[in-house]
Backbone as JSON Lines, residues from 0, in Angstrom:
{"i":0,"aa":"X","n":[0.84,-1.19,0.0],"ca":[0.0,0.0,0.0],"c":[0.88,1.24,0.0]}
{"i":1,"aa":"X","n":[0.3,1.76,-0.68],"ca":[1.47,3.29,-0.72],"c":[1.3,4.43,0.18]}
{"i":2,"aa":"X","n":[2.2,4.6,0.63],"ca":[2.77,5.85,1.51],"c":[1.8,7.45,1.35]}
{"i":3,"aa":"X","n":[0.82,7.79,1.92],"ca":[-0.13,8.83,2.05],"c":[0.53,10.3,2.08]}
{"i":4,"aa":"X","n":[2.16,9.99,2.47],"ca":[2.97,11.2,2.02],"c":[3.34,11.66,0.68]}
{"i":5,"aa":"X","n":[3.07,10.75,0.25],"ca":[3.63,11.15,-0.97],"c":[2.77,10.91,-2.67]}
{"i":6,"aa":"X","n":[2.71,11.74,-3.44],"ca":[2.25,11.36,-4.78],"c":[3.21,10.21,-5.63]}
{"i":7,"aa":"X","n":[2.07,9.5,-5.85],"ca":[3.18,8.38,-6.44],"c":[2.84,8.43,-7.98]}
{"i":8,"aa":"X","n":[3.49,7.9,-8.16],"ca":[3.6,8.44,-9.76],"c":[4.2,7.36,-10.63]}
{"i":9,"aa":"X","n":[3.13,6.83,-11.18],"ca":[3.61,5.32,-12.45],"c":[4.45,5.82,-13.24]}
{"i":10,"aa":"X","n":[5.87,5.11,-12.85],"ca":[6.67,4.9,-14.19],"c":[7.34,4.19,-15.03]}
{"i":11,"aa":"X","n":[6.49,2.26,-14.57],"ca":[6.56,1.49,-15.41],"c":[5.52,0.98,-15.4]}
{"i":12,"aa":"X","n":[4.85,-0.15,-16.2],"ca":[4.13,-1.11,-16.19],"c":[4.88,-2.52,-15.46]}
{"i":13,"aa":"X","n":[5.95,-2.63,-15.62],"ca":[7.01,-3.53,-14.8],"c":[8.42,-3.31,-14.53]}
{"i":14,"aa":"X","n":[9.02,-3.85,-13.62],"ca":[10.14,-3.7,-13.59],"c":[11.22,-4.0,-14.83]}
{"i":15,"aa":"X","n":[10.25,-4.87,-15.71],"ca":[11.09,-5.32,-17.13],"c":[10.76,-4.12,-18.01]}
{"i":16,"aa":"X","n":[9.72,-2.99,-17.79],"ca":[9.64,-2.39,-18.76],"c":[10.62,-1.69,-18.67]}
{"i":17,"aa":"X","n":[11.45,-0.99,-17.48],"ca":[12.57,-0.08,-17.72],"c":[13.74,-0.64,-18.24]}
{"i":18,"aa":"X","n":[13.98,0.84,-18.61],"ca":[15.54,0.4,-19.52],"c":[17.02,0.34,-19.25]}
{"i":19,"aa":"X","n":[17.06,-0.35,-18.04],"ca":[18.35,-0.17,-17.51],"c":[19.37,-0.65,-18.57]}
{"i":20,"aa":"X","n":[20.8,0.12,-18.08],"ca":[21.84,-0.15,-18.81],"c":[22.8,-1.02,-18.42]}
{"i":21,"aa":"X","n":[23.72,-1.68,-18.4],"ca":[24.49,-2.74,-18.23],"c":[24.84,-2.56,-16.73]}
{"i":22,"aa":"X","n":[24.72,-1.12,-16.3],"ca":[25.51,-1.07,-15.23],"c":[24.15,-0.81,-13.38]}
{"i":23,"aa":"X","n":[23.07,-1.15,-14.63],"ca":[21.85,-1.1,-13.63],"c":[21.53,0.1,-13.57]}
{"i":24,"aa":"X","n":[21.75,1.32,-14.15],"ca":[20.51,2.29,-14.24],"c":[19.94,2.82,-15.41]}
{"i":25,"aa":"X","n":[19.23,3.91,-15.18],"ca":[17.64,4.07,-16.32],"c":[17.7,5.8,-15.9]}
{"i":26,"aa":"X","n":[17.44,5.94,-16.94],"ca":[16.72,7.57,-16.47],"c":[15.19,7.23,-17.18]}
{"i":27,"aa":"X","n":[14.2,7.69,-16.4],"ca":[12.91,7.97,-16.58],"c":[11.9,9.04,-16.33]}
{"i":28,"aa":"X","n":[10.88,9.06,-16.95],"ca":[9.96,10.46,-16.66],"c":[9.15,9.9,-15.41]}
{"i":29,"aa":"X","n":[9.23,11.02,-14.36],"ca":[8.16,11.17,-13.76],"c":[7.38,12.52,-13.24]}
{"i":30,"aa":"X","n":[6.01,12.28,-13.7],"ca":[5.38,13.47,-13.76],"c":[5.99,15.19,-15.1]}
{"i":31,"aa":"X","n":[6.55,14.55,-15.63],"ca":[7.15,15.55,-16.71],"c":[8.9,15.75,-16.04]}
{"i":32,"aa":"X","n":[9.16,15.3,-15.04],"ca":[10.68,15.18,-14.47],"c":[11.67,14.07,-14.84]}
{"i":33,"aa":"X","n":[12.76,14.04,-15.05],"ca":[13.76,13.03,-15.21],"c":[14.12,12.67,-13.83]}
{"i":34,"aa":"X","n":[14.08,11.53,-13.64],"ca":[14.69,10.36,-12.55],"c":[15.48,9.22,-12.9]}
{"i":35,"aa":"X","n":[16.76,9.46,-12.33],"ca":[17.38,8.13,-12.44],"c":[16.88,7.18,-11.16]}
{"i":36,"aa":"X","n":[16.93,5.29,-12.06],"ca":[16.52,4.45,-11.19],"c":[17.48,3.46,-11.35]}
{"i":37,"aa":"X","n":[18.42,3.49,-10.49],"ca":[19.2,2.29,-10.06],"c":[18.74,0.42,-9.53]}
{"i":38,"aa":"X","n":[19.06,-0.33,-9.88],"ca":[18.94,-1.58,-9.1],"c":[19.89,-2.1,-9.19]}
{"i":39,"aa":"X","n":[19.84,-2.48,-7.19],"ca":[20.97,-2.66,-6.53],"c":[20.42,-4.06,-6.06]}
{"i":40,"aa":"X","n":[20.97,-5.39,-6.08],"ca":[20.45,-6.61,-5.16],"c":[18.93,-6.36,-5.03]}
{"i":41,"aa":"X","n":[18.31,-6.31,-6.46],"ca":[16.97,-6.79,-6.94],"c":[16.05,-5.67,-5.83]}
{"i":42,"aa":"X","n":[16.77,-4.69,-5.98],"ca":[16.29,-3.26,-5.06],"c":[15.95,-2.2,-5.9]}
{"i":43,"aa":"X","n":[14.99,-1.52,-6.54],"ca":[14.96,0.14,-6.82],"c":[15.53,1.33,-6.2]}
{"i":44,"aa":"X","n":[15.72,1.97,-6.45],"ca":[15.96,2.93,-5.91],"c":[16.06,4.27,-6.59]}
{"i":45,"aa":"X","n":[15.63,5.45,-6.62],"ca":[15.04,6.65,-7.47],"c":[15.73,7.72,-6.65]}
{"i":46,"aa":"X","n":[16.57,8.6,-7.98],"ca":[17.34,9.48,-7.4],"c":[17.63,10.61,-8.26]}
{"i":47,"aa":"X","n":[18.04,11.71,-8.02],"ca":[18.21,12.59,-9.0],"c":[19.19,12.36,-10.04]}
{"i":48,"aa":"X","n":[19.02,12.66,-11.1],"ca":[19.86,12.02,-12.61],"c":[21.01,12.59,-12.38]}
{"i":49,"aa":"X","n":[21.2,13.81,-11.71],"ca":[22.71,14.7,-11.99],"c":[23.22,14.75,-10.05]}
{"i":50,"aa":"X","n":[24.75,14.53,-10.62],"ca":[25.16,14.53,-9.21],"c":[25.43,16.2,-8.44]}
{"i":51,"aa":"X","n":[25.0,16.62,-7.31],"ca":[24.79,17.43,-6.9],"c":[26.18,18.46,-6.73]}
{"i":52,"aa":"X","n":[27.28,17.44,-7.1],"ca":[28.46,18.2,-6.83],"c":[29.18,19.03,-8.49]}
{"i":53,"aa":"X","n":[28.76,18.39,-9.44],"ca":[29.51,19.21,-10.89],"c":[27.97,18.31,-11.89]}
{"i":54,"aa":"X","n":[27.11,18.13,-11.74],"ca":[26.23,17.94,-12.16],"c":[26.67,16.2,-13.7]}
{"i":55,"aa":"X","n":[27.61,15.78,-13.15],"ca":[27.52,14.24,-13.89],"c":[26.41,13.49,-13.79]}
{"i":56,"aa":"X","n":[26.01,13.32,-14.97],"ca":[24.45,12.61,-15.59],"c":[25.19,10.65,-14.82]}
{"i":57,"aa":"X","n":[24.33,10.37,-14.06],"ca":[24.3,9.44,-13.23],"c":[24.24,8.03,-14.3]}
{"i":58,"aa":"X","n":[23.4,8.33,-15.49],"ca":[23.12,6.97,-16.3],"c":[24.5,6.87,-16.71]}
{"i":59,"aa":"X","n":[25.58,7.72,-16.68],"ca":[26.68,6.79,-17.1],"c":[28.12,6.64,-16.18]}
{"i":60,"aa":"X","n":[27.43,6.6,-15.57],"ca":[27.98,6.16,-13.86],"c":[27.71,4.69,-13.7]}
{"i":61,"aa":"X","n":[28.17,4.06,-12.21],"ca":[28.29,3.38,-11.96],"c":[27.37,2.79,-10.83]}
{"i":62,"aa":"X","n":[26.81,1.38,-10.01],"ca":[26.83,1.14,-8.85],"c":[27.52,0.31,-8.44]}
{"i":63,"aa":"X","n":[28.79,1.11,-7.17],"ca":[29.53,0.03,-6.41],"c":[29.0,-0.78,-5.55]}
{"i":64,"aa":"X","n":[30.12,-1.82,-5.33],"ca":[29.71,-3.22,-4.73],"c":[29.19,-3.24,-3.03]}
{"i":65,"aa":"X","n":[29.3,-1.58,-2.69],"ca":[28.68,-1.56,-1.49],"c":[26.76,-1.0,-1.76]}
{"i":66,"aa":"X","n":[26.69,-0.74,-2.74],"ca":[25.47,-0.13,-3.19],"c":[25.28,1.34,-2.98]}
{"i":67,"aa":"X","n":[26.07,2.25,-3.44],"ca":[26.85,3.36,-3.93],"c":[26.43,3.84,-5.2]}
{"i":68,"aa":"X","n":[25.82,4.77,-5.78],"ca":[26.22,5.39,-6.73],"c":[27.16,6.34,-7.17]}
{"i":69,"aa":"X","n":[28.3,6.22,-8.39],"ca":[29.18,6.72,-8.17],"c":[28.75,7.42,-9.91]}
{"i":70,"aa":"X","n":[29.56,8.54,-9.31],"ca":[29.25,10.1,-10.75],"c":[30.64,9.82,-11.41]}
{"i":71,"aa":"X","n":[30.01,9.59,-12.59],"ca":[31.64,9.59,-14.02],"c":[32.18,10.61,-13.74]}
{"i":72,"aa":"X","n":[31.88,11.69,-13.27],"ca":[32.92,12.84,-13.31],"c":[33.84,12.7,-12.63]}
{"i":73,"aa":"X","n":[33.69,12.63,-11.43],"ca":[34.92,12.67,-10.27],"c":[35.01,11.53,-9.48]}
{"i":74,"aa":"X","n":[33.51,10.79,-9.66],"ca":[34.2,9.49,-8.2],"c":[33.23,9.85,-7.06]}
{"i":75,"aa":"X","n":[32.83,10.58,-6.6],"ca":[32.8,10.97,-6.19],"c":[30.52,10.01,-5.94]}
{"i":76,"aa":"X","n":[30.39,9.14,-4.91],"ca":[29.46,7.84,-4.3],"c":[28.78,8.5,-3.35]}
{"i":77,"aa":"X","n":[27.2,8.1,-3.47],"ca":[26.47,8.65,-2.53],"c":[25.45,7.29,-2.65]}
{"i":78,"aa":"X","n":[25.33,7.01,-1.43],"ca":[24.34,5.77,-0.63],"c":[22.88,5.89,-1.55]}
{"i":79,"aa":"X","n":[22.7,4.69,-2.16],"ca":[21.4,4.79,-3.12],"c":[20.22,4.71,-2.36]}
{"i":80,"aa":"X","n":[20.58,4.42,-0.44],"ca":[19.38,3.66,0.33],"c":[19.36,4.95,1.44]}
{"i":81,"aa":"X","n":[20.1,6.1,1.43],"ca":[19.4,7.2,1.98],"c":[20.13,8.92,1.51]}
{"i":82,"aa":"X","n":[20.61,8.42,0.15],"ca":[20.85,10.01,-0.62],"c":[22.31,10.59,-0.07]}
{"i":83,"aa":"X","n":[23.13,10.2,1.23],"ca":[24.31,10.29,1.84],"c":[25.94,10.29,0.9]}
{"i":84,"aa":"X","n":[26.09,11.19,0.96],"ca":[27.97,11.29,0.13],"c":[28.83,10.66,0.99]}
{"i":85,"aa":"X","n":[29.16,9.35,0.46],"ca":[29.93,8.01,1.68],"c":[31.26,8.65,1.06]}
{"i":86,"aa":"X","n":[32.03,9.43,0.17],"ca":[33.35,9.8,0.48],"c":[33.36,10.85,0.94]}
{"i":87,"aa":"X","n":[33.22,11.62,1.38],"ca":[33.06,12.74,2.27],"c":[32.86,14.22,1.82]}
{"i":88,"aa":"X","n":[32.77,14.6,0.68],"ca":[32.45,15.73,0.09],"c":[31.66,16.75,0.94]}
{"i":89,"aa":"X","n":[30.27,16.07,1.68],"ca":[29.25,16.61,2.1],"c":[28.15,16.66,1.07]}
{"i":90,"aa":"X","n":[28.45,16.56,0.22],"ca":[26.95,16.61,-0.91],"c":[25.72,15.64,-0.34]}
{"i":91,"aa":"X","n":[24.9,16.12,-0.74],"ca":[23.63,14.96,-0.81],"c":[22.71,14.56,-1.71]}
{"i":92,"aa":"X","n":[22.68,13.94,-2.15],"ca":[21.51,13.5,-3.43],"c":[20.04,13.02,-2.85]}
{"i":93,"aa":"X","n":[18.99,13.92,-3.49],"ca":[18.02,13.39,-3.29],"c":[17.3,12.54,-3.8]}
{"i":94,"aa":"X","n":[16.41,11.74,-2.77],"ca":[16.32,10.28,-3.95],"c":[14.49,10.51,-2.95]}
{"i":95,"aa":"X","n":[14.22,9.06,-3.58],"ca":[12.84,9.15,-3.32],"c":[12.26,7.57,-3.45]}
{"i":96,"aa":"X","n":[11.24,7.16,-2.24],"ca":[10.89,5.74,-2.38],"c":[10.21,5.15,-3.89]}
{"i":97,"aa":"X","n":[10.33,3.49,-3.74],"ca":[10.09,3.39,-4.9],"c":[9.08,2.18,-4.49]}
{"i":98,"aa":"X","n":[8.01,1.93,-5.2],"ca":[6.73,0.9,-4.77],"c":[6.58,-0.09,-5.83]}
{"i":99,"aa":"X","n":[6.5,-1.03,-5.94],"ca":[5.99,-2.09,-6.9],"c":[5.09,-2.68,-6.92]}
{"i":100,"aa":"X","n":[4.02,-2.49,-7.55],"ca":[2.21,-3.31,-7.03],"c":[2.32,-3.73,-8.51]}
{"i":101,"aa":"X","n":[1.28,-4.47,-8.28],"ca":[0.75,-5.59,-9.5],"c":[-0.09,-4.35,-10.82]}
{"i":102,"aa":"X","n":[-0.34,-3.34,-10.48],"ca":[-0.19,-2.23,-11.36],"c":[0.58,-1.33,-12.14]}
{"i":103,"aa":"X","n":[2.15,-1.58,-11.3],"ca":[3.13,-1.02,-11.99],"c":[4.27,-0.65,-11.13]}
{"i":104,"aa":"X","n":[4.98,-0.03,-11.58],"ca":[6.19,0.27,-10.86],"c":[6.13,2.04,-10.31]}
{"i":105,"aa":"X","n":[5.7,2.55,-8.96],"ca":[5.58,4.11,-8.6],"c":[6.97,4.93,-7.71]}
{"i":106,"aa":"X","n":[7.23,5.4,-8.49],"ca":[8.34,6.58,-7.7],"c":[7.11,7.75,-6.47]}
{"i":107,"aa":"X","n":[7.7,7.78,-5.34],"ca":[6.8,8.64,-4.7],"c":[7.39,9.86,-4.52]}
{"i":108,"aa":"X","n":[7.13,10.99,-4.76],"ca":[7.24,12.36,-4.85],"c":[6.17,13.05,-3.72]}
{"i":109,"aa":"X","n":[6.66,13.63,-2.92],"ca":[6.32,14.23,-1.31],"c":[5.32,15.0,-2.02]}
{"i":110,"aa":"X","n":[4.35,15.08,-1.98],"ca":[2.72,16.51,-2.01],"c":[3.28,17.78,-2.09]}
{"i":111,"aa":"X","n":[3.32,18.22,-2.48],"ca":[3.32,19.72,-2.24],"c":[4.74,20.33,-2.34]}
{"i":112,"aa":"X","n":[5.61,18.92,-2.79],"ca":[6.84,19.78,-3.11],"c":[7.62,19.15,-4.84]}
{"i":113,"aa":"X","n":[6.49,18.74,-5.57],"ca":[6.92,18.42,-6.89],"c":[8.04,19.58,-7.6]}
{"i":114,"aa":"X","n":[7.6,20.59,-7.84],"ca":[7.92,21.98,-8.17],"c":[9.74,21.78,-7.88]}
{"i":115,"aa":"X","n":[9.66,21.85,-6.26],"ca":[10.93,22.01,-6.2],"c":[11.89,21.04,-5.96]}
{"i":116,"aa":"X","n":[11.34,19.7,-6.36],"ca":[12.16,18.39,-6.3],"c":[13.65,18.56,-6.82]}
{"i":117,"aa":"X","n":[13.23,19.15,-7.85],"ca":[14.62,19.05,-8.92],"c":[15.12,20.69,-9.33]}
């Protein structure tokens, strides 16, 4: 059942419909926004496409073996399971839960703050 905080927002019909790339992520629309969606150990996870520190487009990045997303630009890994910069920069990436029902696959986006997600 989905989370009453948040607008959820279909952005697959299945987990097979997205288009991940070899290295396990996807950029996708939600609600007219781009989201990258990582899978990590048969996990989703929904996060902003550009890294917050020099803005490297995440789909051609990596996820390390701790479950890390790491930005082609610099290296520079932030925790896919709560948005956290694990080398120490201080940056933070915002990410957002992800739901799977027999209807589809929903990214949830908080009420009242679509606008300024991204």
């Amino acid at each position: 059942m989905h989370n009453e905080k948040y607008n959820w927002i279909k952005i697959a019909e299945s987990v097979a419909e997205i288009p991940f790339n070899d290295n396990g992520l996807a950029e996708v629309n939600a609600a007219g926004k781009l989201v990258c969606v990582g899978r990590f150990e048969n996990t989703l996870f929904a996060f902003a496409p550009k890294c917050p520190h020099a803005s490297g487009t995440f789909l051609h990045g990596t996820i390390d073996a701790q479950g890390n997303v790491v930005c082609p630009l610099h290296r520079y890994k932030f925790c896919l399971k709560n948005g956290r910069n694990v080398t120490g920069e201080g940056y933070y990436l915002k990410h957002w839960p992800v739901d799977i029902q027999d209807e589809g696959v929903f990214i949830g986006l908080e009420k009242g703050l679509l606008a300024n997600l991204f």
